[in-house]
C-alpha positions as CSV (number, residue, x, y, z in Angstrom):
1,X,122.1,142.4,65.7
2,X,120.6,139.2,66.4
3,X,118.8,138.6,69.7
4,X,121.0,136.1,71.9
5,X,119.9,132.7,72.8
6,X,118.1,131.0,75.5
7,X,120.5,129.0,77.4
8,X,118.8,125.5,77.8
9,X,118.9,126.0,82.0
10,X,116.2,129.4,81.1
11,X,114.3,127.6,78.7
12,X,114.1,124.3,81.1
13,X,113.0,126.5,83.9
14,X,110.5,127.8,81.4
15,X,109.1,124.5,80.5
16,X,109.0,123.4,84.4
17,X,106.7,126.5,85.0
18,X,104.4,125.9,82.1
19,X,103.9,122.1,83.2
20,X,103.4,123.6,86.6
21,X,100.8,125.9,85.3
22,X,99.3,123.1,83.0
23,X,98.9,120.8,86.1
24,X,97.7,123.7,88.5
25,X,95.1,124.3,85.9
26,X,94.0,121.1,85.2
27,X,93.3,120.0,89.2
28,X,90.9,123.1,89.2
29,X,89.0,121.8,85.9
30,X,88.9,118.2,86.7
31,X,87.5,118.3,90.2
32,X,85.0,121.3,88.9
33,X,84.0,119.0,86.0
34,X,85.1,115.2,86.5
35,X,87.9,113.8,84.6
36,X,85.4,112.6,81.6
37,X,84.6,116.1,81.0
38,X,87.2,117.9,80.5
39,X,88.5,118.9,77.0
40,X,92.3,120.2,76.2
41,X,90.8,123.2,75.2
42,X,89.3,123.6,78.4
43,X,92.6,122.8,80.2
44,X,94.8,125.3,78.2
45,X,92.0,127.9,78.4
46,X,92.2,127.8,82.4
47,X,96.1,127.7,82.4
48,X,96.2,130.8,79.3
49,X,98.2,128.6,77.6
50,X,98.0,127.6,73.3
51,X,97.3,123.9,72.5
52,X,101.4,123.5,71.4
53,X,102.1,124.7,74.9
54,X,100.1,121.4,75.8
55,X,101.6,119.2,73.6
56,X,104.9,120.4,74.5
57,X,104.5,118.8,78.0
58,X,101.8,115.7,77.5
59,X,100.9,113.5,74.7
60,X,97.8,113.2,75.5
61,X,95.2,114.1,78.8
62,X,95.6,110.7,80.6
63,X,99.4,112.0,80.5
64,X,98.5,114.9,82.1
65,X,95.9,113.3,84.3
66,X,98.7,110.7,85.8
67,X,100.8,113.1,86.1
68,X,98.9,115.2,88.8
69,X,98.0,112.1,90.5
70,X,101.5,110.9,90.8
71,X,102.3,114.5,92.0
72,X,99.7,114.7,95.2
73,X,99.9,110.8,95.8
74,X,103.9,111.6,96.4
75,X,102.9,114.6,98.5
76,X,100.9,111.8,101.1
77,X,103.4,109.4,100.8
78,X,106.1,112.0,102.0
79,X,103.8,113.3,104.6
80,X,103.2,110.1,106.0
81,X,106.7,108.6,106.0
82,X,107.9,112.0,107.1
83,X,105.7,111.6,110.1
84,X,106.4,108.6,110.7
85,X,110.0,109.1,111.0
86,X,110.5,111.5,114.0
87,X,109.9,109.1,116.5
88,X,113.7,107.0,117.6
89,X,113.6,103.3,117.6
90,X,110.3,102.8,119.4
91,X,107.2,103.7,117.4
92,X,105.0,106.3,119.7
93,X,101.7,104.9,118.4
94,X,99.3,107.5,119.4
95,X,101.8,110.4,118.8
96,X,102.6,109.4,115.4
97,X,98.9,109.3,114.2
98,X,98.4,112.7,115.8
99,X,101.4,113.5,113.2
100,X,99.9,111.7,110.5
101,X,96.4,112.8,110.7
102,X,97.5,116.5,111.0
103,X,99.7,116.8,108.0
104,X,97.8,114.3,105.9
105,X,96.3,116.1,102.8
106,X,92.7,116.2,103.1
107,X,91.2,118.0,100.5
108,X,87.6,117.4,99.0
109,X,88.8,118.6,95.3
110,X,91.7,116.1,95.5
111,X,89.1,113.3,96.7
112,X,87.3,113.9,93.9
113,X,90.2,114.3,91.4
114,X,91.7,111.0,93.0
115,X,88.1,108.9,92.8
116,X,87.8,110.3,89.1
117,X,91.5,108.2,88.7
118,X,90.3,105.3,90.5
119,X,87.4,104.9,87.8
120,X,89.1,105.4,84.8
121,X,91.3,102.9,86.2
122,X,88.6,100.2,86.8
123,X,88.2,100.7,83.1
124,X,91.7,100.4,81.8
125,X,94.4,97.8,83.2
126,X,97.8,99.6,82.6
127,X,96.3,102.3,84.4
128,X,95.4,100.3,87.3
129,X,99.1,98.9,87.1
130,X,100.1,102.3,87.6
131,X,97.9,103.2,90.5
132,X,98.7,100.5,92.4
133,X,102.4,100.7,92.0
134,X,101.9,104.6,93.5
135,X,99.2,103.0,96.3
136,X,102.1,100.0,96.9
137,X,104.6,102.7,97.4
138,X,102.1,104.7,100.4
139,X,101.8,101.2,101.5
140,X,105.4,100.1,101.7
141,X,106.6,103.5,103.3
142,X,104.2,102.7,106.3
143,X,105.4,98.9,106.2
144,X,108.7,100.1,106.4
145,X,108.4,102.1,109.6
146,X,106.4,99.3,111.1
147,X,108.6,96.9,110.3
148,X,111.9,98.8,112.5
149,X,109.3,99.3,115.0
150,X,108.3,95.6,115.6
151,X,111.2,94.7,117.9
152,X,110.2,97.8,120.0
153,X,106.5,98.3,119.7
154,X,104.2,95.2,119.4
155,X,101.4,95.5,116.9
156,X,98.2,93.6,117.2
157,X,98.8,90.0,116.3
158,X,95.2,90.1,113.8
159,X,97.3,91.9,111.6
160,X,99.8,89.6,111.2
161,X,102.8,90.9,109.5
162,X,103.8,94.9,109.0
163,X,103.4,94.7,105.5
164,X,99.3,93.7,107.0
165,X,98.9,96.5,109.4
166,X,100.4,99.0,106.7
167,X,97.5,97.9,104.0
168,X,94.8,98.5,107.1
169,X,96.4,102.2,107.4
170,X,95.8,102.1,103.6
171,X,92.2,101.0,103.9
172,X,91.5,103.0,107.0
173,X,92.0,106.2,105.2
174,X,90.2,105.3,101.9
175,X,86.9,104.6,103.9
176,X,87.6,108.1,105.8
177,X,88.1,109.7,102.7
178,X,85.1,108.1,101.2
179,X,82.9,109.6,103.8
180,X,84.5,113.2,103.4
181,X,83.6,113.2,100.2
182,X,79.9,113.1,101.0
183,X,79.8,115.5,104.5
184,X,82.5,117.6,103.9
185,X,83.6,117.7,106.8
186,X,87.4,117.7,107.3
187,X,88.0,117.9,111.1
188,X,85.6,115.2,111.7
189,X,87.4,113.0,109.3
190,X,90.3,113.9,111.1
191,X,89.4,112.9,114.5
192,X,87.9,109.6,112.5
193,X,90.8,108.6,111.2
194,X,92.8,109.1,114.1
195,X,90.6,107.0,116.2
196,X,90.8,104.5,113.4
197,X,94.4,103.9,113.7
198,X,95.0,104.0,116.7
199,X,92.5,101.3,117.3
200,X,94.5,99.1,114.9
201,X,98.2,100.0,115.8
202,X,97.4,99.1,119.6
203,X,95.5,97.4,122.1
204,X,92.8,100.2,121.8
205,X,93.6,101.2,125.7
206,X,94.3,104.5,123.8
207,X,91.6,106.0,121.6
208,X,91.6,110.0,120.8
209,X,89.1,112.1,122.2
């Protein structure tokens, strides 16, 4: 008797756990090792999956490598935009960089994953299209919220437009970032942060303690 077939919905299910795995694996060895030192030997060995399981799911490493960027630069944008969205019509300020800064994934191996990404795409032009269409999209979810807010909540007028104040959010948090990368310390680039945009969203009559 013949055994009976896969039905494509097991074997899709299958292939999403793999890539799962793959990716899981492969944030572990990149920020352990760097981006330029990591083989696909290395990556299927972590995961305990063959080489075809690899190829089965990414041409290549930089495949694999955009593809877990993409996947925790959506997770930000969603936790910002998400957090940005519970207040009504007005824009609560201080309350919705308390959200923000609270939710926001902080995380010293994604840093160092995410700065490996930057690099390599210094180096390589359609990879620094791609990053910057993911950065644009972190960008214009912040823009967005400012922009509804503007005829209820006045931003400083330094920074012009919301499209502006939403790409000093953006730089705010790199230079926080950059700094947790070298003290490690998460709560204090929490607090920094917050402070940070709070100072830029208002007058500054409000700054966290």
């Amino acid at each position: 008797m013949e055994p009976a077939e896969r039905s494509p919905a097991r074997v899709t299910r299958r292939r999403a756990h793999t890539r799962a795995r793959l990716l899981d694996a492969a944030f572990a060895v990149f920020a352990a090792k760097g981006f330029g030192r990591v083989t696909i030997e290395e990556v299927c060995e972590a995961a305990g999956f063959s080489r075809g399981a690899f190829y089965s799911n990414f041409a290549t490493l930089d495949e694999l490598f955009f593809a877990l960027y993409r996947e925790r630069a959506d997770l930000i944008a969603g936790q910002v935009a998400d957090a940005l969205a519970q207040d009504g019509p007005d824009l609560d300020v201080p309350a919705s960089v308390d959200r923000v800064t609270e939710v926001l994934l902080l995380d010293v191996d994604w840093l160092l994953v995410k700065t490996d990404f930057l690099v390599h795409a210094a180096r390589d032009p359609a990879v620094a299209r791609a990053l910057l269409d993911h950065r644009d999209r972190l960008r214009a979810a912040i823009a967005d919220r400012l922009a509804r807010a503007r005829g209820h909540t006045a931003l400083p007028a330094v920074l012009g437009d919301a499209d502006a104040a939403a790409r000093a959010v953006v730089a705010a948090y790199d230079g926080v970032t950059t700094q947790l990368l070298l003290d490690r310390d998460v709560e204090a680039a929490r607090a920094w942060l917050a402070r940070l945009l709070t100072a830029l969203l208002t007058d500054g009559s409000r700054v966290p303690s």
